[in-house]
PLY file of the C-alpha trace (Angstrom):
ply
format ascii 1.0
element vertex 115
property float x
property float y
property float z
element edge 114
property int vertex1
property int vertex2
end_header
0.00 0.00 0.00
1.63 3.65 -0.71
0.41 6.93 -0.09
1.95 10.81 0.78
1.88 12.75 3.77
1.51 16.35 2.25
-0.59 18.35 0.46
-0.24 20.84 -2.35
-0.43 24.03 0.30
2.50 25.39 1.53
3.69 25.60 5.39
2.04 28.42 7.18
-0.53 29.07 4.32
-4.33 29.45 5.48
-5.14 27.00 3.57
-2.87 23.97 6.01
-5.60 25.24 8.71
-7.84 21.72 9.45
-11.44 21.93 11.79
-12.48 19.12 13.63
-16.12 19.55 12.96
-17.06 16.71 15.66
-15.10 13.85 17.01
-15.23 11.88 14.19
-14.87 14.51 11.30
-12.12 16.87 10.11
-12.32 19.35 7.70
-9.22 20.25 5.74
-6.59 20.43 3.06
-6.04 16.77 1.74
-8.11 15.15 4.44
-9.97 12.82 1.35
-6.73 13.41 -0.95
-4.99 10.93 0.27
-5.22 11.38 4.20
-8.26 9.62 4.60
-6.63 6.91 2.52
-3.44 6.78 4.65
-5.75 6.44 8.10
-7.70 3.61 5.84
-4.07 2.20 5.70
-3.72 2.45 9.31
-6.95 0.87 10.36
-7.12 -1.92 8.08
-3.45 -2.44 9.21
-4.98 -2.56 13.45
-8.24 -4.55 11.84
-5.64 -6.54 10.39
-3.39 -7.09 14.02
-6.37 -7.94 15.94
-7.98 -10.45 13.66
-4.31 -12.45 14.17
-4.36 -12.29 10.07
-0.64 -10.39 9.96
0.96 -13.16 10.54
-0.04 -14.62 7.40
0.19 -11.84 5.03
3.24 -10.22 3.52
1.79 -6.42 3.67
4.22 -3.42 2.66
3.53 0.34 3.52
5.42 2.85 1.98
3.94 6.87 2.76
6.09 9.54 0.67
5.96 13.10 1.46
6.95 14.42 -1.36
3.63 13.73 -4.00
3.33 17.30 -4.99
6.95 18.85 -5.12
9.15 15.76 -5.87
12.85 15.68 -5.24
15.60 15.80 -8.29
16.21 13.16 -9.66
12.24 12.33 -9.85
13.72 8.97 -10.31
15.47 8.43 -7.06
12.53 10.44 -5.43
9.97 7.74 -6.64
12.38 4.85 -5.92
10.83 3.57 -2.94
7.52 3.59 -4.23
8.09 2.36 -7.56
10.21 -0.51 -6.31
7.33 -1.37 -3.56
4.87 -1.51 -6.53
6.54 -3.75 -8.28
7.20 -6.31 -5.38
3.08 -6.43 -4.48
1.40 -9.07 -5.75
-1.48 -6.49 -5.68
-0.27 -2.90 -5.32
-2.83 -0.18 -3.83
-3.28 3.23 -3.41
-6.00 4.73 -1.31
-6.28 8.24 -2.56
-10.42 8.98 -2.04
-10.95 12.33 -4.09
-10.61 15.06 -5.25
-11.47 18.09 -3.06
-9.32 19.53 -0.57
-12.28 20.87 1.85
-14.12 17.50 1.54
-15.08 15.58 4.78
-13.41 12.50 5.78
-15.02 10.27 8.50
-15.01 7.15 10.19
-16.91 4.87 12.38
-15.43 3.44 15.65
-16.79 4.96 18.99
-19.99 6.21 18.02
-20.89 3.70 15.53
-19.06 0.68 16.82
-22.04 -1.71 14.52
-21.31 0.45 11.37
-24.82 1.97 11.48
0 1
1 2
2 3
3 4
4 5
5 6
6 7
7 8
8 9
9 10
10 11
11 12
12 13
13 14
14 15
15 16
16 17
17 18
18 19
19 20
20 21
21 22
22 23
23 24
24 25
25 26
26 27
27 28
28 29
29 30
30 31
31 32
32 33
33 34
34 35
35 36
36 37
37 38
38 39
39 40
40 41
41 42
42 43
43 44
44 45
45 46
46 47
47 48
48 49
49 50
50 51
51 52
52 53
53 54
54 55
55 56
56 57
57 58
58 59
59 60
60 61
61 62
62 63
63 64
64 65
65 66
66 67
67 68
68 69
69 70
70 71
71 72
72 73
73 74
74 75
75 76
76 77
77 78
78 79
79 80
80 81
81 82
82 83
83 84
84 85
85 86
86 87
87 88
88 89
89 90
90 91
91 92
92 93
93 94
94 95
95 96
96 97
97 98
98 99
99 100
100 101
101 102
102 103
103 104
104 105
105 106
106 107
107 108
108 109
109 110
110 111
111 112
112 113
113 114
């Protein structure tokens, strides 16, 4: 699984300003681009754990924080991600959408039977 860590804004712009709109949802830059995906990552990873199923799988993570300004050479930039792609037997990306002020949200506390 690979994602990124930033977003397109940079450090100290208005725009890197998130608002937790409840306990379960945050709004934000990249909170569906790719944020939500990397806490998808994270849970499935803890689902994963406590279902004993880890020890059976072969599961790669590789998070990047350079998506939107790449390092020179883009080559040796991508290299861990490329090279994790090509060893998974079924390479995935969780990027959700498209809009920056879009809502992620999960279920865990107040929803614990996914209603």
């Amino acid at each position: 699984m690979i994602g990124h860590l930033d977003t397109v804004f940079e450090t100290g712009s208005p725009n890197q300003e998130y608002v937790m709109l409840n306990y379960t949802i945050m709004k934000g830059p990249g909170v569906v681009d790719m944020k939500g995906g990397d806490v998808i990552v994270l849970y499935a990873m803890k689902a994963l754990k406590e279902a004993g199923k880890l020890e059976t799988l072969n599961v790669e993570i590789v998070f990047t924080g350079d998506e939107e300004k790449s390092g020179s050479p883009i080559k040796l930039s991508k290299q861990a991600l490329v090279e994790a792609a090509e060893r998974a037997e079924l390479p995935m990306v969780l990027k959700m959408g498209k809009a920056n002020t879009a809502q992620q949200w999960y279920q865990e506390e107040d929803h614990p039977d996914g209603s």
